[in-house]
MDTraj code that builds the backbone (N, CA, C; nanometers):
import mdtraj as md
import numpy as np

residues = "UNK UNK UNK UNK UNK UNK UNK UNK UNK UNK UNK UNK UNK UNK UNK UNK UNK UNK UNK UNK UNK UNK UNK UNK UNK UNK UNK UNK UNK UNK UNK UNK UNK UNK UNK UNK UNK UNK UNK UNK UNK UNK UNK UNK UNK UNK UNK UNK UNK UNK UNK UNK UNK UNK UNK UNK UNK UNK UNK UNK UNK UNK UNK UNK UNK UNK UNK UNK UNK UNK UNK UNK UNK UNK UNK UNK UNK UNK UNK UNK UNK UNK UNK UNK UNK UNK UNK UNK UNK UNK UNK UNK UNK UNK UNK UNK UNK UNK UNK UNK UNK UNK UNK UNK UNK UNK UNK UNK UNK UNK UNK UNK UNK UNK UNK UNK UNK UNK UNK UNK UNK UNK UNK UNK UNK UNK UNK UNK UNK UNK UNK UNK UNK UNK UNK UNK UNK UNK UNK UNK UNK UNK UNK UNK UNK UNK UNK UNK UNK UNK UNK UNK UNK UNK UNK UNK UNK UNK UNK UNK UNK UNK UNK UNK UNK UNK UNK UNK UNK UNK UNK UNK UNK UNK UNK UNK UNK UNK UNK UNK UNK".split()
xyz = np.array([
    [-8.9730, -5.5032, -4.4706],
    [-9.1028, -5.4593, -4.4208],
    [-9.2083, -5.5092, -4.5173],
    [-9.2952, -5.5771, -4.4448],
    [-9.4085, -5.6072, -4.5512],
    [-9.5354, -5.5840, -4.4715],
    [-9.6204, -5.4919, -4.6077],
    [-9.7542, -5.4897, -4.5402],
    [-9.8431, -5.4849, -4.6163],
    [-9.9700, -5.6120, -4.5940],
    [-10.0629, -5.6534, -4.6102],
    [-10.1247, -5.5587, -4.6692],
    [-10.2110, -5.5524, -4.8030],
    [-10.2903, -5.4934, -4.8526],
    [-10.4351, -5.5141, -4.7692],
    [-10.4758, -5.5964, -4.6811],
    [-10.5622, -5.6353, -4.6161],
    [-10.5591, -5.5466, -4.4766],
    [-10.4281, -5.4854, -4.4374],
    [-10.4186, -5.3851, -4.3189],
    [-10.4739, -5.2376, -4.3302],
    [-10.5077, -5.1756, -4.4799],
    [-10.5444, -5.0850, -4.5159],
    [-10.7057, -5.0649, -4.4573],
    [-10.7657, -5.1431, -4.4745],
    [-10.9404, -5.1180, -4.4506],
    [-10.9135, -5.1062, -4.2807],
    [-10.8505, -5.2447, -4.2236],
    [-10.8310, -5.2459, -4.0785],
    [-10.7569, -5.1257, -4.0378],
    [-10.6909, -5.0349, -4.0941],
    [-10.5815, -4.9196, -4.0207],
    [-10.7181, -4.7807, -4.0268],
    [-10.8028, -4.7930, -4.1416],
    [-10.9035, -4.7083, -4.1093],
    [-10.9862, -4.7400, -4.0243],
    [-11.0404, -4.8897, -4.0083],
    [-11.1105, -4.8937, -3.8627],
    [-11.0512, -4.8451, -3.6933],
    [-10.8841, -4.8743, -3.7539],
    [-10.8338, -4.8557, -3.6196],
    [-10.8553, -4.6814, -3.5694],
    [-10.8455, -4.6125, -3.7307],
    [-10.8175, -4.4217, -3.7173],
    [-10.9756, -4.4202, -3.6362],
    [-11.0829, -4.4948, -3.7024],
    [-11.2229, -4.4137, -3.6292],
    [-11.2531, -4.4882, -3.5078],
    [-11.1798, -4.6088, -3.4418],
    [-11.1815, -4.6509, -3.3013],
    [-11.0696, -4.5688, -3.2187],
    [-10.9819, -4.4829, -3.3126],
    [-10.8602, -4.3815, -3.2008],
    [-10.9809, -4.2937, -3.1757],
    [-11.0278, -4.1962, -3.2665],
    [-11.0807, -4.1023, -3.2285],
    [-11.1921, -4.1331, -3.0749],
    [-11.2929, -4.2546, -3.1273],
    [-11.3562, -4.3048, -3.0233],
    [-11.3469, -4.3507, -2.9042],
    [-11.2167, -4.3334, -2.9174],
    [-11.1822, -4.4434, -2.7478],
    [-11.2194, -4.2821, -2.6318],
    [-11.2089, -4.3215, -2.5220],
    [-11.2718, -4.2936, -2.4445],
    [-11.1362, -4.1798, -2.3575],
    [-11.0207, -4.1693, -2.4212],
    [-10.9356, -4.0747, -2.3481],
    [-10.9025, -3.9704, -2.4783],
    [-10.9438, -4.0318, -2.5787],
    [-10.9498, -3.9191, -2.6969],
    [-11.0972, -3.7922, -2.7079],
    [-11.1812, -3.8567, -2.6896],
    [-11.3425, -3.8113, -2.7395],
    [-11.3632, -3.7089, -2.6750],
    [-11.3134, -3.7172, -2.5555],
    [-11.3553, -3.5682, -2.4626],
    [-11.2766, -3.4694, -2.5138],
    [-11.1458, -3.4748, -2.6159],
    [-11.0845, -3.3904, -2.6153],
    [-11.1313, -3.2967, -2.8185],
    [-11.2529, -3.3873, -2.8385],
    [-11.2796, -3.3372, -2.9806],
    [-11.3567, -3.2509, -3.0159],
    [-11.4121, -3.1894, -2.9307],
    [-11.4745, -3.0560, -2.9038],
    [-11.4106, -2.9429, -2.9466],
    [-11.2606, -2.9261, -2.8014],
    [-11.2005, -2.8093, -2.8207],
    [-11.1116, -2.8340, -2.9128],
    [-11.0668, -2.9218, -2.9919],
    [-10.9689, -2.9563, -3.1106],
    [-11.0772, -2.8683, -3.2434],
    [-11.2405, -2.9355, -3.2276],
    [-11.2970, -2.8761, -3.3406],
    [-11.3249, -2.6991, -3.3146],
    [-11.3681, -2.6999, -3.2358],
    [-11.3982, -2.5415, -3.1667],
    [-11.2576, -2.5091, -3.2257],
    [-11.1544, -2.5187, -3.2269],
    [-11.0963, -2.4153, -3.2492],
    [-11.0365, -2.4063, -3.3892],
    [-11.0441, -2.5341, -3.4466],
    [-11.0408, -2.5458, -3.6402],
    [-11.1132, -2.4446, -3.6816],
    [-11.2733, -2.4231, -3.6059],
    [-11.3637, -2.3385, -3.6692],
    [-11.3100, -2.2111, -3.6672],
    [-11.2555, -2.1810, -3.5704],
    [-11.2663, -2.0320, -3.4882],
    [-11.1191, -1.9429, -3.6400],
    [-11.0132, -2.0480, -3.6633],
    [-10.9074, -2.0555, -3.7426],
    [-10.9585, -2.0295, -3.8645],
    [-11.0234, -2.1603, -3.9328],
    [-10.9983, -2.1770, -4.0654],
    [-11.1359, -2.1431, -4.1031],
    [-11.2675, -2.0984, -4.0026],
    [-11.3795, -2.0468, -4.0821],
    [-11.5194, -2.1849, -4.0804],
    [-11.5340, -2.2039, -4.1999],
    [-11.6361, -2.3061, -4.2271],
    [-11.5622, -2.4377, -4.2659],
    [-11.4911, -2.4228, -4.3213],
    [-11.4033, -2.5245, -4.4143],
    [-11.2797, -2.5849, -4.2908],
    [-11.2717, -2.5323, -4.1523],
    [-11.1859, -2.5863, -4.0195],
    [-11.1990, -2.7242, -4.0355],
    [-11.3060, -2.8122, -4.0052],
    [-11.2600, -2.9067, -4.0028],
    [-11.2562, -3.0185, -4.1218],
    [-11.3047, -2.9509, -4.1829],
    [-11.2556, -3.0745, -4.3071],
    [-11.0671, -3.0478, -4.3819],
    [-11.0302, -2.9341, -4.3383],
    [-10.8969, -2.8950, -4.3341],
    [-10.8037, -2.9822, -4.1998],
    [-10.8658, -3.0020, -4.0688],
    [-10.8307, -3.0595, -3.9690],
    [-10.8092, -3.2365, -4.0245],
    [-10.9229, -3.2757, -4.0979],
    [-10.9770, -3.4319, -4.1405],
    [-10.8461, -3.4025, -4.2445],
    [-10.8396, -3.3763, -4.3383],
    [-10.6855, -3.3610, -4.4756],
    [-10.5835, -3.3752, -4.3746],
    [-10.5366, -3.2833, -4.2805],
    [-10.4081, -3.2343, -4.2561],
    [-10.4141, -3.3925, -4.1783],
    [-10.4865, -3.4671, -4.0685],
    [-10.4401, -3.5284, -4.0196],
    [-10.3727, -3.6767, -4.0697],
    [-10.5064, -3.6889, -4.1758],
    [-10.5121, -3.7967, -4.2905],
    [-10.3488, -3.7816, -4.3485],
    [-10.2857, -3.7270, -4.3715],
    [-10.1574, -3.6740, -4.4443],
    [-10.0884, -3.6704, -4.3813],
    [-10.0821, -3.5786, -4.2017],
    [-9.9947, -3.6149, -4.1692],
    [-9.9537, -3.7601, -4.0905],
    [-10.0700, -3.8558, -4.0991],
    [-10.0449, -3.9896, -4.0310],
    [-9.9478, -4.0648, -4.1303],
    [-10.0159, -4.0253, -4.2307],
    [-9.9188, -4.1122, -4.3637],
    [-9.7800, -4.0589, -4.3801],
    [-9.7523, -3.9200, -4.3585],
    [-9.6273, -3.8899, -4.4034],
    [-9.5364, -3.9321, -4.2749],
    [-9.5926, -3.9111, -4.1583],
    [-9.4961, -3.9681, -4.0280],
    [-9.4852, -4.0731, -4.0042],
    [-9.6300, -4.1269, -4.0401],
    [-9.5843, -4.3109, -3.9880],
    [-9.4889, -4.3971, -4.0803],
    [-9.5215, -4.3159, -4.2174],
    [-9.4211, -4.3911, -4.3351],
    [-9.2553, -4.3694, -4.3282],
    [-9.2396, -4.2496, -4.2623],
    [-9.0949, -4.1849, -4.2425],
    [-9.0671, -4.2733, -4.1343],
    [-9.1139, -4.2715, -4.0313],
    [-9.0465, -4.3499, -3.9107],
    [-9.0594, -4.4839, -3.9388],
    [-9.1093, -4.5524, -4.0104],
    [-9.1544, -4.7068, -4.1022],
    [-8.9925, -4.7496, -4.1012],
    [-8.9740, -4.6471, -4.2369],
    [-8.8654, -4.6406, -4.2810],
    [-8.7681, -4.6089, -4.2272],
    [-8.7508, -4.5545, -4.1295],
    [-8.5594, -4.5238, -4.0434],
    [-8.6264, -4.6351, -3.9709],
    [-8.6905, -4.6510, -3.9119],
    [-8.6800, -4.7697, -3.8616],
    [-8.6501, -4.9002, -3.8910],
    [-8.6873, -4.9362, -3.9935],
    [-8.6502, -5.0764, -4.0515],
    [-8.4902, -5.0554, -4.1459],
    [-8.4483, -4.9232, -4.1729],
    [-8.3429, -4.9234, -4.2754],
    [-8.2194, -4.9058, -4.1483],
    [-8.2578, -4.8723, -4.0243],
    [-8.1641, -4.8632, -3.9454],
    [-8.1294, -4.9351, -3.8433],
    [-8.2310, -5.0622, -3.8372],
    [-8.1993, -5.1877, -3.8066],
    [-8.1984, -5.1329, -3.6621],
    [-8.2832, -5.0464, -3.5761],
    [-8.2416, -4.9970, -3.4520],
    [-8.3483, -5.0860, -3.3839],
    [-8.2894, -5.0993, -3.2224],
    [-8.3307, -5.2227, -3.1321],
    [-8.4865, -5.1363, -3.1113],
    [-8.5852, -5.1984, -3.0941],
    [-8.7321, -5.1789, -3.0528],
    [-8.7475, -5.1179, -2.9213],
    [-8.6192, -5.1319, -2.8375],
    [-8.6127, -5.0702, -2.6584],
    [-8.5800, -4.9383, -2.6629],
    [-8.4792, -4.9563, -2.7700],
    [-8.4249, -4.8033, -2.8036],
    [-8.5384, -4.7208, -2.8320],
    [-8.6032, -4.7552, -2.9885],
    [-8.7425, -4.6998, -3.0469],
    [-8.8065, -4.6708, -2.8905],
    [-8.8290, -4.6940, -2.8145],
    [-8.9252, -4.7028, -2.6534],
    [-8.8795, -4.6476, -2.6254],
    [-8.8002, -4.6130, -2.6016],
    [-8.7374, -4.5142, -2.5286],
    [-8.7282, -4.3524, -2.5818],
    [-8.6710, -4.3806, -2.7150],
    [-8.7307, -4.2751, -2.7924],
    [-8.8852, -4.2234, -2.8260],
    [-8.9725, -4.3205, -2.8062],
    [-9.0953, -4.2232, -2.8110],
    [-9.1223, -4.1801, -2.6484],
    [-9.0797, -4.2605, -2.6151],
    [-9.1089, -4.1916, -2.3896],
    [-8.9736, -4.0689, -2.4447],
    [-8.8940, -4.0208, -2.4949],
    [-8.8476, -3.8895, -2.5274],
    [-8.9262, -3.8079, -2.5641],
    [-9.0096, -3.8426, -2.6839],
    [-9.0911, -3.7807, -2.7328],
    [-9.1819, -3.6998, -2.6977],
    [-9.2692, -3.7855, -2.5821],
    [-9.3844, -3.8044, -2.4925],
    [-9.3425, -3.6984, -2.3968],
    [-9.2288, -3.6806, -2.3437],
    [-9.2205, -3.5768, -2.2908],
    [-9.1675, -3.4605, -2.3582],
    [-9.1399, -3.4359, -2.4291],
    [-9.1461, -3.3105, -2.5531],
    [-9.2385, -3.2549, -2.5860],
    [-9.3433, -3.3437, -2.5970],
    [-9.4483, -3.2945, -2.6316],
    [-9.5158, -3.2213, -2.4732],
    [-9.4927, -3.3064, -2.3780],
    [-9.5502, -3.2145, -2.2391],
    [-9.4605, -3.1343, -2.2138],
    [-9.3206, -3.1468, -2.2437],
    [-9.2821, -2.9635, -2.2116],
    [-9.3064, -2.8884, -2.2988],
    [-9.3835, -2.8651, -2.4543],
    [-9.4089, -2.7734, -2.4884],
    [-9.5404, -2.7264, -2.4712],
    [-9.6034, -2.8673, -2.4614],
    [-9.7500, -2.8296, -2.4013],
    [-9.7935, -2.7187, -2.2446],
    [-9.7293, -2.8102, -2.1338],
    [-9.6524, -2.6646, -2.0090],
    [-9.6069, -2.5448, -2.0679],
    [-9.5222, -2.5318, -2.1682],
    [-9.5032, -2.4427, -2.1546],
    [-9.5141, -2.3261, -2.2010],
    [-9.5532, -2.1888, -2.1442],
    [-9.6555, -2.1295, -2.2267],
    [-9.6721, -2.0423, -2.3519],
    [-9.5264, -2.0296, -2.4117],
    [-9.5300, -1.9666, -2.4967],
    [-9.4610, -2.0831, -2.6584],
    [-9.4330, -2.1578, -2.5332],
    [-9.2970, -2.2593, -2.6429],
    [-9.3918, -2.3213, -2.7218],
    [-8.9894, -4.8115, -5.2729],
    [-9.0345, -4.9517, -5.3293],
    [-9.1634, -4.9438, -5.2747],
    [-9.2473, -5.0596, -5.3550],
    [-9.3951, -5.0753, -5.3597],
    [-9.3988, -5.1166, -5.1422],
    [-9.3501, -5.1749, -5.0523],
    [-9.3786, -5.1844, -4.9598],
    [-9.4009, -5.0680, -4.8547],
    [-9.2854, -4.9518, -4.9137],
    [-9.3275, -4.8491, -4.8295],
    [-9.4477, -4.7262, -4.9241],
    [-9.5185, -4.7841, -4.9877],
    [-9.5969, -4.7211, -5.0839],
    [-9.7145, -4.7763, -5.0100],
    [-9.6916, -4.8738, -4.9931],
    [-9.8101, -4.9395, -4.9080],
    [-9.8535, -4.9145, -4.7982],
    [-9.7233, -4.9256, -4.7217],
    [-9.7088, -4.8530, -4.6033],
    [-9.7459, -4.7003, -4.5734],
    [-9.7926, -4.6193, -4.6387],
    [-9.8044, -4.4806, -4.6605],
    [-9.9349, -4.4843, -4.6582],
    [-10.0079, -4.5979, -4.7787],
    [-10.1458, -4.5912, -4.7800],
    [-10.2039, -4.6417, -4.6469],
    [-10.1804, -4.7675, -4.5844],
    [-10.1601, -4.7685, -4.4516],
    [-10.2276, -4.7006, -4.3696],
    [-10.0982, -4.5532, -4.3653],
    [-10.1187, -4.4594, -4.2714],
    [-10.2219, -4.3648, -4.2918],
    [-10.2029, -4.3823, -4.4738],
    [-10.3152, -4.2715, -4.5067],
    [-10.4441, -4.2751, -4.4599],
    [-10.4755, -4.4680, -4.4713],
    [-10.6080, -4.5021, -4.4376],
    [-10.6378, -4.4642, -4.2938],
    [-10.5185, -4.4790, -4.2240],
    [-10.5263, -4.4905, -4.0473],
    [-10.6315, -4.2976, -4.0593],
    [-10.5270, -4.2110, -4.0750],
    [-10.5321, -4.0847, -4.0862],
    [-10.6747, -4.0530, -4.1153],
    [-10.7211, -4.0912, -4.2453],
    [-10.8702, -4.0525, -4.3207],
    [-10.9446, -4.1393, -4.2247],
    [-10.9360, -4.2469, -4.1992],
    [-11.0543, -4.3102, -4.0500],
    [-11.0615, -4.2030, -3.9416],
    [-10.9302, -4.1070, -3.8899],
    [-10.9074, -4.0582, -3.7631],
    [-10.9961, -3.9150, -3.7953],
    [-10.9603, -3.8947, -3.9382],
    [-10.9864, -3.7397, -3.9889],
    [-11.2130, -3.7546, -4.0508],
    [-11.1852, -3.8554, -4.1024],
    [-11.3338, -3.8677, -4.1515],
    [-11.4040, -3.8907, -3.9917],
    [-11.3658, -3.9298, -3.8954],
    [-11.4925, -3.9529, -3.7932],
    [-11.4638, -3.7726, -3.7320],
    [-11.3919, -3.7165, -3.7388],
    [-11.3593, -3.6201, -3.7065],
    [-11.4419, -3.5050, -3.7696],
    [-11.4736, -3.5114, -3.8924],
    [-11.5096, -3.4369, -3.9811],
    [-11.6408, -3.4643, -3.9802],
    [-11.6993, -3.5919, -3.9232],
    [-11.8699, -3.6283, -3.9113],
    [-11.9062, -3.5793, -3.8056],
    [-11.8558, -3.5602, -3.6601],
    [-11.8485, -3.5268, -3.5915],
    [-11.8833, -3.3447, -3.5596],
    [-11.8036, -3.2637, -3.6236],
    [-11.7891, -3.1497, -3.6275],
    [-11.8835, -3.1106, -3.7159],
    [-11.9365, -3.1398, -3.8249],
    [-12.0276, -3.1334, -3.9384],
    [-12.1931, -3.1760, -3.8332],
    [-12.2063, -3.2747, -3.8031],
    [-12.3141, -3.2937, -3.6952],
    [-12.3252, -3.1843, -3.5564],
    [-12.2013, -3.1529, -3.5382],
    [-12.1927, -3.0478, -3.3905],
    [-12.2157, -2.9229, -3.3980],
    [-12.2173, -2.8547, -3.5064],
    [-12.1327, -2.7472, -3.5673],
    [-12.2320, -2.6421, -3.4771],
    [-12.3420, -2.6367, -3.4829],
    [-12.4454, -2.5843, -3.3986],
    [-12.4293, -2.5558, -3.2412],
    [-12.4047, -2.6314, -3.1810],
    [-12.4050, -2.7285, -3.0333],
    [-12.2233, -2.6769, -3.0079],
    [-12.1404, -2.6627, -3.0713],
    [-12.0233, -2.6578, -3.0546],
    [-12.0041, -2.4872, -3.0588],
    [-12.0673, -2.4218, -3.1469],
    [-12.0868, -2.2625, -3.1402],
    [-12.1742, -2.2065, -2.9818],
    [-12.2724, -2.2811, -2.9698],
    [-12.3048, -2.2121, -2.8231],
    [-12.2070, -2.2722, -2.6870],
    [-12.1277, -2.3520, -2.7480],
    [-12.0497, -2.4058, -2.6117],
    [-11.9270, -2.3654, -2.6346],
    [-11.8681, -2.2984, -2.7074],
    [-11.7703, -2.2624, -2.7670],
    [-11.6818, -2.1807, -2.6109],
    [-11.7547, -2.0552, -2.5891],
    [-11.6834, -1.9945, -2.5040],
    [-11.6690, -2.0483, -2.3046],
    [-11.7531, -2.1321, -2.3555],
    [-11.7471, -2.2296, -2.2009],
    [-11.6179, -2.2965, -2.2248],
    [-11.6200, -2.3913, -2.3502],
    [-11.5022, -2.4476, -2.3966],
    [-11.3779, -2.3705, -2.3552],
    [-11.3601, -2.3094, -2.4087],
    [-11.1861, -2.2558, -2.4459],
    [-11.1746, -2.1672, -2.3011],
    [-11.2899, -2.1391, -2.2013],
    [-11.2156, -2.1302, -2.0735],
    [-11.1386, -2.2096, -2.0326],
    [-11.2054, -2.3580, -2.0328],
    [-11.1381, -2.4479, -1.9831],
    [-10.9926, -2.5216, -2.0378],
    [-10.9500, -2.4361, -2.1821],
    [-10.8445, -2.5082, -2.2553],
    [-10.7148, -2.4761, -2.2030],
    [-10.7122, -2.3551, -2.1264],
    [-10.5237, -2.3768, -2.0651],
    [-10.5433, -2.4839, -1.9433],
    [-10.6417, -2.4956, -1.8490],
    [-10.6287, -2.6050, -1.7847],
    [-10.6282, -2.7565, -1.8097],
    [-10.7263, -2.7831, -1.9731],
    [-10.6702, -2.8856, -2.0240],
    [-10.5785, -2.9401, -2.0473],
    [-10.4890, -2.8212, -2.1177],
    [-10.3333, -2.8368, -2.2158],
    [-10.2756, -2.8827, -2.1051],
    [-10.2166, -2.7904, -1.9496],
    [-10.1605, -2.8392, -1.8756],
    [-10.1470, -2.9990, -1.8103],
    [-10.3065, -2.9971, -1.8069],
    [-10.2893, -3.1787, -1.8084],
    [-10.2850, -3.2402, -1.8481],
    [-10.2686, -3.2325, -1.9909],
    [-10.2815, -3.2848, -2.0942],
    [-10.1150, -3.3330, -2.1055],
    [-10.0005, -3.2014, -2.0893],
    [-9.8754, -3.2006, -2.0579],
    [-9.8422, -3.2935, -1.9698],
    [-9.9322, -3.2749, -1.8036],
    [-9.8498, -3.3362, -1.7654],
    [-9.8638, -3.4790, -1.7349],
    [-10.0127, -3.5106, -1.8149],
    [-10.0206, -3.6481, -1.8129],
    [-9.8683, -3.7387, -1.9149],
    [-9.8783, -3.6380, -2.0048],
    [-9.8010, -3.7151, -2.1235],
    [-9.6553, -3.7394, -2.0568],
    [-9.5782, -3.6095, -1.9586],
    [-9.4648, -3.6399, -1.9503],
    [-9.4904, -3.7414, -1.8157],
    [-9.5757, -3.7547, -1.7392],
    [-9.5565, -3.8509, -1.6108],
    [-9.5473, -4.0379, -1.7102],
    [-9.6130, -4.0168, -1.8427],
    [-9.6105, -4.1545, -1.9074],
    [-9.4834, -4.1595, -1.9524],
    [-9.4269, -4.0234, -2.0211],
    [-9.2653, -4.0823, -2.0524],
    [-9.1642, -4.0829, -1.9269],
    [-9.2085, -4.0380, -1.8331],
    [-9.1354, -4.1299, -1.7022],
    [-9.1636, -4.2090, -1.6537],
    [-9.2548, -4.2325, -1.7035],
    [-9.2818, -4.4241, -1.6521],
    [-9.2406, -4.5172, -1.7350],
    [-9.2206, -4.4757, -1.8766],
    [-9.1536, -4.5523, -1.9841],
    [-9.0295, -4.5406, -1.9569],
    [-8.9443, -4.4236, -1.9634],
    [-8.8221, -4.4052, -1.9339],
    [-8.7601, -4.4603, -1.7991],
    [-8.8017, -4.4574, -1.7135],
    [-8.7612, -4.5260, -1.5604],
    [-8.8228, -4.6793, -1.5535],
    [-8.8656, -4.7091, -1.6622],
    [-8.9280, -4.8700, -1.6501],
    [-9.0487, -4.9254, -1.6014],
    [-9.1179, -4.8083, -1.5210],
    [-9.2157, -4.8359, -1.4039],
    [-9.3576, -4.8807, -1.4912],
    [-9.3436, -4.7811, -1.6507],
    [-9.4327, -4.9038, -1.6968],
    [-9.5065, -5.0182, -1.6879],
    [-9.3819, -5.1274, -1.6932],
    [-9.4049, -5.2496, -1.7022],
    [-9.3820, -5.3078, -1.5999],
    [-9.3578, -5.2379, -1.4805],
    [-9.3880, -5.2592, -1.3083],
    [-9.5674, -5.2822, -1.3116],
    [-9.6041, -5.1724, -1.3506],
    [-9.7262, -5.1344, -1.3275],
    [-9.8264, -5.1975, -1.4258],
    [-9.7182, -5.2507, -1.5367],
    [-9.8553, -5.3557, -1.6328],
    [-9.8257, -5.5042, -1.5750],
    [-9.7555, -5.5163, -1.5315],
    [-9.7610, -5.6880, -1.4749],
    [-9.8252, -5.6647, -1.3473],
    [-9.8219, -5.5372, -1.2553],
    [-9.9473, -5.5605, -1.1665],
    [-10.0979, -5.5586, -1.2014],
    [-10.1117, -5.4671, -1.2458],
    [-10.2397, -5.4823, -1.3570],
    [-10.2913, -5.6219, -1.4007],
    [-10.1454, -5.6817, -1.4850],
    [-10.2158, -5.8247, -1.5383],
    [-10.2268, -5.9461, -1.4291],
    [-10.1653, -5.8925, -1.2961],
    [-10.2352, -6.0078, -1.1849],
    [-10.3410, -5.9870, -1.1186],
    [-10.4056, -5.8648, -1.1636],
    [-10.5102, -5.8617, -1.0956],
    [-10.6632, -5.8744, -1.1759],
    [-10.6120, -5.8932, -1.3311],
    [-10.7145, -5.9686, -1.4559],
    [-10.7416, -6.0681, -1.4211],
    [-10.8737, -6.1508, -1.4173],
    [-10.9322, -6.2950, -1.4229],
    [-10.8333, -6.3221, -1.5225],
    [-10.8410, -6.5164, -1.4805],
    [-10.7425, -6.6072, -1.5684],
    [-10.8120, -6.5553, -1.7060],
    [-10.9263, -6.5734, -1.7347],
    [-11.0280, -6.5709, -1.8108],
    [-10.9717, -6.4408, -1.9534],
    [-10.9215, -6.3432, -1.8986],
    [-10.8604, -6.2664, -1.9857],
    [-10.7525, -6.2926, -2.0493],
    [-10.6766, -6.3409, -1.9838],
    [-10.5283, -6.3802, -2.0642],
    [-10.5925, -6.5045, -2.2101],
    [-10.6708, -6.5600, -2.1781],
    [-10.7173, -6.6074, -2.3216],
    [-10.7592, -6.5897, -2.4412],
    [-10.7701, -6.4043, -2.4178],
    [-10.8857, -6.3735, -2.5185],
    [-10.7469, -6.2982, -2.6398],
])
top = md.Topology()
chain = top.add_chain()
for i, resn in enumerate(residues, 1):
    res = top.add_residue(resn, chain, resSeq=i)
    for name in ("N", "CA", "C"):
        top.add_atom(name, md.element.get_by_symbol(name[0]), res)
traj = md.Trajectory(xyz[None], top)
């Protein structure tokens, strides 16, 4: 495994373009609304640490069984479409060496990009997020649920293959013009 000391700055651009993308952002409201409601004043800069840490400690662990266990990349696919739906049945349900050093910082950077736009965010809202607060968290068991069952309908589309049914239709219906870029 080798990784670029040059992937570190880019893995934090990538953490504050996750938060930004457009199927994450709607959901950073009730993630912060409820850091506050938990941990007080200090919620989300506790939310920005924990995530920063835990990107690095998971992505570096799975880094590592992954490359030390020499396991096929279809398998890995398959195992996170396991995952993917683990995570939507608990979501449904309602009560339930210097390279990997590098690799850590990596994640760390990914994490502190994901956790610092997170933490600018909530620090700018903090106002605006208290009067919307209880509108919010009506709407959070109907989120979670879809939130569930978006995730497990993706690990059956990974798991049954339909995936990549559905991305090669997709990519015939892109202008030539894209496949270049």
């Amino acid at each position: 495994m080798s990784v670029e000391l040059a992937s570190i700055p880019l893995a934090a651009l990538a953490g504050v373009l996750g938060v930004l993308s457009p199927c994450v952002w709607p959901l950073v409201p009730v993630v912060l609304s409820s850091a506050g409601e938990e941990a007080g004043r200090h919620g989300p800069l506790a939310i920005a640490a924990e995530l920063a840490l835990s990107f690095a400690v998971a992505g570096t662990g799975v880094s590592f069984l992954l490359v030390a266990s020499g396991l096929d990349p279809e398998l890995a696919r398959r195992g996170v479409a396991m995952l993917l739906l683990g995570v939507a049945i608990a979501l449904l349900l309602p009560s339930v060496g210097q390279d990997l050093g590098l690799a850590f910082l990596t994640m760390l950077a990914y994490g502190l990009g994901t956790g610092a736009t997170l933490l600018v965010a909530a620090l700018a809202s903090r106002r605006l997020l208290t009067r919307l607060r209880p509108g919010l968290l009506l709407g959070a068991g109907s989120g979670k649920r879809l939130l569930g069952a978006t995730l497990g309908g993706l690990g059956v589309l990974v798991l049954t293959g339909l995936d990549k049914v559905l991305e090669t239709w997709a990519i015939g219906w892109l202008p030539t013009w894209a496949g270049t870029i």
